[in-house]
N, C-alpha and C positions, 0 to 999 in steps of 0.2 A: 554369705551368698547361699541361697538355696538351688544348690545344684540339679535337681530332680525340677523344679520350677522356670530355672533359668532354659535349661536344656529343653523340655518342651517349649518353651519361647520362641527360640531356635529352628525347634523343628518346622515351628508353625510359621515363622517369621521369616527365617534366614535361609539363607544357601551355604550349603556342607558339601561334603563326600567324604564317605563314610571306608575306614578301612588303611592301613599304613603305609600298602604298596600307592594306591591314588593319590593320597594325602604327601609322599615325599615328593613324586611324580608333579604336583601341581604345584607342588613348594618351591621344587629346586626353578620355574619358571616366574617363581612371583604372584601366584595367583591364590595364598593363602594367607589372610590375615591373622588368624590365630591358631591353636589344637588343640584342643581337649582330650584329658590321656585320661585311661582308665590306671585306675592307683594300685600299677603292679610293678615292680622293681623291678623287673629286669628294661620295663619301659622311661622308666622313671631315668634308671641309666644311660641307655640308648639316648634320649634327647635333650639328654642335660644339657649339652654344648650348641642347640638349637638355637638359634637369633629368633625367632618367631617367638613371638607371646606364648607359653604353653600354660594351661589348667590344668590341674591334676585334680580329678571331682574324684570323690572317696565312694567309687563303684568300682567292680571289679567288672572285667570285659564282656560278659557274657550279661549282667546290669546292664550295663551301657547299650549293648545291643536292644533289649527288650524293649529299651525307652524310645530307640528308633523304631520299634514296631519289627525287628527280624530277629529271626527262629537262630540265630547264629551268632559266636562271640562278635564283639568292635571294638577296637583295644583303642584307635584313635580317630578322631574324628574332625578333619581339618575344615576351620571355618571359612569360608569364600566370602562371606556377608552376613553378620551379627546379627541383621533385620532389628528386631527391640529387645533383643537379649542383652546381659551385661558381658557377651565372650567380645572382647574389643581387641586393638590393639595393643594398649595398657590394661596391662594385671593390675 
């Protein structure tokens, strides 16, 4: 999967919220389909024991961020609606 392609997909396609405090927040009610982690271990750690589909795309946080078009790290990025991307329910 080309993750720099897929993610614009995304951006352009789907609904997200961007950032780890949002993204637990809308999780722990059900309202996140998938996550997108940026490929740093101490996160990789963090959401091993997650039930939610997770991606880890081989960008580091402050990558990930720029792809969303912000001046600022995004370590994760949780998917609301895939739109035509391939971040789904199944990995």
């Amino acid at each position: 999967m080309d993750y720099n392609w897929e993610l614009g997909r995304l951006k352009e396609t789907g609904k997200f919220v961007l950032g780890e405090k949002v993204t637990e927040k809308l999780g722990k009610k059900g309202g996140i389909k998938a996550m997108v982690i940026a490929d740093e271990p101490h996160l990789k750690a963090k959401y091993e024991n997650t039930k939610t589909p997770k991606f880890v795309v081989p960008l580091n946080s402050i990558q990930l961020g720029n792809i969303f078009g912000k001046p600022f790290a995004v370590s994760v990025v949780g998917v609301v609606d895939s739109g035509v991307s391939q971040f789904r329910e199944t990995e």
